[in-house]
PAVEX-400384 format. One line per 5 residues: number of its first residue (from 1); their letters; for each residue x, z, y of C-alpha. Coordinates in nm, 4 decimals, always signed. Layout:
<roros>
NUM	A	X Z Y  ...
</roros>
This chain:
<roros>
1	XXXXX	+25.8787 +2.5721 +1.1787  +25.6371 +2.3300 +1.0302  +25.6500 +2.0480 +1.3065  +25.3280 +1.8615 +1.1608  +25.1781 +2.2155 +1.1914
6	XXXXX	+25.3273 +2.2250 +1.5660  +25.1900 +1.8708 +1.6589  +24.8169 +1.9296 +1.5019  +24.7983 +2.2787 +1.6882  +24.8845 +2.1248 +2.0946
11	XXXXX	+24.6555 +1.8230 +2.0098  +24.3070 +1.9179 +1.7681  +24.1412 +2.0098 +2.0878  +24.2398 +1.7109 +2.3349  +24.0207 +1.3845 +2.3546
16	XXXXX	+24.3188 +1.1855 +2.2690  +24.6614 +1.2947 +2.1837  +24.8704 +1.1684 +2.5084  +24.8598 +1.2725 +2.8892  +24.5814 +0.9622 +2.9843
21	XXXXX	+24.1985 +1.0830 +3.0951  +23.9073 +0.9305 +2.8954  +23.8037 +0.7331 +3.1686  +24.1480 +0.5343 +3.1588  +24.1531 +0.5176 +2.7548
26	XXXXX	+23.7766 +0.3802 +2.8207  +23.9304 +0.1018 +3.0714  +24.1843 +0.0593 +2.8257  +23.9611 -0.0488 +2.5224  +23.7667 -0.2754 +2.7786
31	XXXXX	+24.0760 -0.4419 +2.8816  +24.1589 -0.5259 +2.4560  +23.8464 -0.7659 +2.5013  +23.7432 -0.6718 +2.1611  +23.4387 -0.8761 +1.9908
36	XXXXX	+23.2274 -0.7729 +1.7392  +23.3620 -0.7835 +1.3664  +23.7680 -0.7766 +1.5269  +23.9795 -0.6718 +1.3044  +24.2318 -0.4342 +1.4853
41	XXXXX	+24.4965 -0.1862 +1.3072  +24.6337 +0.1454 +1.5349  +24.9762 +0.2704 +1.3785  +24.9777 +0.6574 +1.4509  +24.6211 +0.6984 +1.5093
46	XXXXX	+24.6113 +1.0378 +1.4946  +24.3157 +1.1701 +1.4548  +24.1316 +0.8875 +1.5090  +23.9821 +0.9253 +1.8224  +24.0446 +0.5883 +1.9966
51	XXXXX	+23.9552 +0.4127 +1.6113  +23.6606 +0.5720 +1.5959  +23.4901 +0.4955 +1.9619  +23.6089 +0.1285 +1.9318  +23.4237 +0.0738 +1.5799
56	XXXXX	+23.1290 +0.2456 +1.7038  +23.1001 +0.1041 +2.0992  +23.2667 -0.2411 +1.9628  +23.1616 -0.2538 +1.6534  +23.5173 -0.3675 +1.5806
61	XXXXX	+23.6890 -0.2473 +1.1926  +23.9909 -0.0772 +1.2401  +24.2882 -0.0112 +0.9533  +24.4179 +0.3467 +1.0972  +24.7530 +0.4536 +0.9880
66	XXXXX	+24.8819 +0.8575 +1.0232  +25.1623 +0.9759 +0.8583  +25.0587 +1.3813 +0.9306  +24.8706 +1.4771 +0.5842  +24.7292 +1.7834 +0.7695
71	XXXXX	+24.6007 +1.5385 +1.1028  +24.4867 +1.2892 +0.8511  +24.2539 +1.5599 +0.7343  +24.1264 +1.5525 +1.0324  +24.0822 +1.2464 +1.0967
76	XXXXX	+23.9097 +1.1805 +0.7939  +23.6367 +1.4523 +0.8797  +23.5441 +1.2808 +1.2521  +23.5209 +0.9744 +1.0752  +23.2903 +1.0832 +0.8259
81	XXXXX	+23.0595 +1.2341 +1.0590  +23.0908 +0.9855 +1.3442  +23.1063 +0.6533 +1.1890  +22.9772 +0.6631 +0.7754  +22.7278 +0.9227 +0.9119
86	XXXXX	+22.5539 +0.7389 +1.1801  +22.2352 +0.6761 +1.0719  +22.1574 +0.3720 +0.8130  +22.0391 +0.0416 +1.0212  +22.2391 +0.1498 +1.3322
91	XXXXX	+22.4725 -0.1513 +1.3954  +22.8452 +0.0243 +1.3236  +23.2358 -0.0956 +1.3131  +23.4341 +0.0797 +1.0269  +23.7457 +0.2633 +1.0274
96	XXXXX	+23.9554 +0.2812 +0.7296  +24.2480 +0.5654 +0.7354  +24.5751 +0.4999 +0.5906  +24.7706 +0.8305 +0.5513  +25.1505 +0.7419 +0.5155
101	XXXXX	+25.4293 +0.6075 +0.6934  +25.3528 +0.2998 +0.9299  +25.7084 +0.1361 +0.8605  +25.5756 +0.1168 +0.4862  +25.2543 -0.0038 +0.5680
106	XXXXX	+25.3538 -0.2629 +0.8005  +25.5634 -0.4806 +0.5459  +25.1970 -0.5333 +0.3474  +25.0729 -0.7219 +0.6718  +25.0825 -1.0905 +0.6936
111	XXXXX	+25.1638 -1.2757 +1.0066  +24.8701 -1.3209 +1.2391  +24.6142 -1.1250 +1.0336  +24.4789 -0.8742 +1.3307  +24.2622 -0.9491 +1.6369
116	XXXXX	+24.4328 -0.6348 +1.7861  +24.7520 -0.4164 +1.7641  +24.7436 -0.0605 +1.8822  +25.0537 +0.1787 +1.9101  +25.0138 +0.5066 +2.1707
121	XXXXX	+25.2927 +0.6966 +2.1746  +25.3966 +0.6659 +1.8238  +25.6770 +0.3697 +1.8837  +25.8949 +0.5621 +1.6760  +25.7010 +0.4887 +1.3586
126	XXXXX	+25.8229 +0.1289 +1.4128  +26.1461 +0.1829 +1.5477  +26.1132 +0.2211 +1.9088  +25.9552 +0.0437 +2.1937  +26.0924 -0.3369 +2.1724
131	XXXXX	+26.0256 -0.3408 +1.7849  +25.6913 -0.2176 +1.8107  +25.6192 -0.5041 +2.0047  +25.7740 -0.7295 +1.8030  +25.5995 -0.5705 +1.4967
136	XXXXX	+25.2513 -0.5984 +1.6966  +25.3003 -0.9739 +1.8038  +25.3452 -1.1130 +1.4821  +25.0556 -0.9387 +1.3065  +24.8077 -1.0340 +1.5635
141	XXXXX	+24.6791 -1.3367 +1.6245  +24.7719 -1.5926 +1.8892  +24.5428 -1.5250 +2.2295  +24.4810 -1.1434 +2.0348  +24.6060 -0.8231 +2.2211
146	XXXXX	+24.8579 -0.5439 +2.1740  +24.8183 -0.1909 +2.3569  +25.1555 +0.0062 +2.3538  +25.1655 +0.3584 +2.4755  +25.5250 +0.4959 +2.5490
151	XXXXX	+25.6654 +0.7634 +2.7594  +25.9033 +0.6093 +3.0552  +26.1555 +0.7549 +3.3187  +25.9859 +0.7686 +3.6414  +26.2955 +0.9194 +3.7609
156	XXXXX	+26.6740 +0.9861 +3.6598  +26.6278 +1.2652 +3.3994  +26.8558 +1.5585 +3.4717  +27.1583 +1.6642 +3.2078  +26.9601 +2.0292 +3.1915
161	XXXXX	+26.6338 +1.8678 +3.1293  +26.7784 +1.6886 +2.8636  +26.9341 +1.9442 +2.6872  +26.5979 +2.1346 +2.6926  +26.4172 +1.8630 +2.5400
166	XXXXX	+26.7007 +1.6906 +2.2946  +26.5774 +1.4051 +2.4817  +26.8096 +1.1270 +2.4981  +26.7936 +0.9053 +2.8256  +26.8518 +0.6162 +2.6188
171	XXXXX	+26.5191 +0.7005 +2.4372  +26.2606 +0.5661 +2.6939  +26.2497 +0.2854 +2.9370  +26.1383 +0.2751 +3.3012  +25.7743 +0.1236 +3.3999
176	XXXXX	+25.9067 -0.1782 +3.4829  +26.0863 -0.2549 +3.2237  +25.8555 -0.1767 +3.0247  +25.6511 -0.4681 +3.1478  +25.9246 -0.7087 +3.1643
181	XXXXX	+26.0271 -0.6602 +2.7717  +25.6649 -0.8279 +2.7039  +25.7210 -1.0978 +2.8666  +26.0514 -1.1531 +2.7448  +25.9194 -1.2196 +2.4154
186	XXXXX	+25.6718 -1.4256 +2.5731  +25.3702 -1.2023 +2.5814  +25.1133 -1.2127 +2.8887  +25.0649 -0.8505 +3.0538  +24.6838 -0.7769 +3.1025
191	XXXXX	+24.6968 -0.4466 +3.2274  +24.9395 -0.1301 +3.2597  +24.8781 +0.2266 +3.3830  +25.0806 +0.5299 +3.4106  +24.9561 +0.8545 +3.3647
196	XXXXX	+24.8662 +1.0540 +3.7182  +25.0747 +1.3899 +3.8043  +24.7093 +1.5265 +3.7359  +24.6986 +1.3836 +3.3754  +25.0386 +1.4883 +3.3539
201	XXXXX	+24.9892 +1.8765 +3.4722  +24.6543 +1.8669 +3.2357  +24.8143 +1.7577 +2.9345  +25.0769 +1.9582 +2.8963  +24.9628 +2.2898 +3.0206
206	XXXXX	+24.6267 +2.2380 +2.7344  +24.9010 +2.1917 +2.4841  +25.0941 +2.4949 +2.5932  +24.7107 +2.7110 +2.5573  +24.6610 +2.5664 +2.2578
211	XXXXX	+25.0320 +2.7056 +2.1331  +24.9541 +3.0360 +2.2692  +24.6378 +3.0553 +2.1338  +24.7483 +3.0003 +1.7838  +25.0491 +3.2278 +1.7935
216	XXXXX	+24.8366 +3.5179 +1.9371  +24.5806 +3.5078 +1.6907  +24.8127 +3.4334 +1.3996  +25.0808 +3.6721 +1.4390  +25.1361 +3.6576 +1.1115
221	XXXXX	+25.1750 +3.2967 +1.0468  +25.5831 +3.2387 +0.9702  +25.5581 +2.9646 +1.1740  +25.4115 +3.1627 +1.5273  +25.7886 +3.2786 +1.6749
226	XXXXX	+25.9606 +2.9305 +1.6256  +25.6069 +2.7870 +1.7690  +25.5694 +3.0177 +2.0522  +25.9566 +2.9867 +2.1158  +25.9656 +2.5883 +2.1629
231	XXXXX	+25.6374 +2.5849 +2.3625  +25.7712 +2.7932 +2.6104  +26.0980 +2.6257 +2.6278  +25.9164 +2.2735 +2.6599  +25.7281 +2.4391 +2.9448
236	XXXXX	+26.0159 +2.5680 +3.1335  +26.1762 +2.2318 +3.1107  +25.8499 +2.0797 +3.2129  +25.7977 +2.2698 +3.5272  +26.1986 +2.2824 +3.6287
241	XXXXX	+26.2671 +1.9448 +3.5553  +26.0505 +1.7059 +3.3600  +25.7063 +1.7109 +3.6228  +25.7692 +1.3587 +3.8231  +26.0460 +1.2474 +3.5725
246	XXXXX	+25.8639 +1.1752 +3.2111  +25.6191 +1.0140 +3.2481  +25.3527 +0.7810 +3.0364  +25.3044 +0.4087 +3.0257  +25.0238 +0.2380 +2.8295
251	XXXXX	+25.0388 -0.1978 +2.8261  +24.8049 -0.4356 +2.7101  +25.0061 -0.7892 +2.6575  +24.7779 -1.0869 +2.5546  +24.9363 -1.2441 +2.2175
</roros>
């Protein structure tokens, strides 16, 4: 199974590739305090969604970074449409798109060179949840922001939930802790949020559709079985064990 393939199936159709509504991404970009002309980069931007409404509501220019060739298509298209195609004299950001690995594109930053660092749910690009902040604080500028995205335990996982998943408990933090690494490394939290059991239920029953969806009408696809066979498993786990234990965490620390 082609897991770029997987990942661009459960996600072309959401507003933003993680479990939060619009209206808390929206209070999420207001709490960044972005002015116009910031220079912010996003490491896993996905398809660009969150890029592409802070260039064009904040008129901010954005370096996007997505290592998924086949998302970075994507990306490219919604960017062409809804930020070079606005219409000439409209006052616009920019978004450029890096396709490649973030670790790589990282070591071409210098220190303090962003007005804002973005990472949702793609920690593992820059080796987990502590380095991505540590990655984010020296890029941006003193009194800039960081956003960080990462799932968290809101409870003990079980041993069968993570066998389902290949999770390892060791691989996400708690809420909490998730603040109190920020200011550890003497960061000032803004804001955090966790997802709702509504955002939650939402999220990953749209992905599971969107699985289903492509399996039924592409029978024929050699990827469909392996597909249809891990979305169903992730769901069982979901419902048996992982609803009220994963959850999401998103944290804007002032540099």
């Amino acid at each position: 199974m082609d897991p770029a393939l997987y990942t661009f199936i459960a996600h072309k159709d959401l507003p933003f590739a993680n479990p939060l509504s619009e209206d808390t991404m929206a209070r999420a970009a207001e709490m960044l305090e972005i002015v116009p002309g910031a220079q912010i980069v996003d490491f896993g931007a996905g398809f660009c969604e969150l890029p592409i409404r802070l260039a064009t509501a904040y008129l901010a220019h954005v370096s996007a970074v997505e290592l998924s060739p086949i998302i970075a298509a994507a990306a490219r298209e919604r960017i062409h449409t809804r930020v070079v195609g606005l219409p000439a004299g409209k006052p616009r950001g920019s978004v450029t798109l890096f396709e490649g690995d973030a670790g790589t594109f990282r070591t071409r930053l210098e220190t303090a060179s962003y007005d804002v660092g973005i990472c949702i749910g793609s920690t593992h690009a820059l080796g987990g949840y502590e380095h991505t902040l540590d990655v984010l604080s020296k890029i941006v500028k003193p009194g800039g922001s960081i956003m960080v995205g990462e799932g968290i335990w809101q409870a003990r996982p079980a041993p069968a939930y993570l066998h389902a998943t290949g999770i390892g408990e060791d691989e996400f933090f708690t809420h909490d802790r998730c603040i109190e690494l920020g200011i550890d490394r003497k960061l000032r939290p803004r804001w955090a949020v966790t997802a709702t059991q509504r955002e939650w239920d939402e999220y990953e029953w749209a992905h599971h559709r969107a699985i289903d969806l492509f399996c039924t009408t592409h029978r024929d696809s050699p990827d469909a079985l392996a597909m249809q066979a891990r979305s169903d498993a992730w769901r069982k786990a979901y419902y048996r064990h992982g609803r009220g234990t994963l959850g999401f965490g998103l944290y804007v620390f002032e540099v």
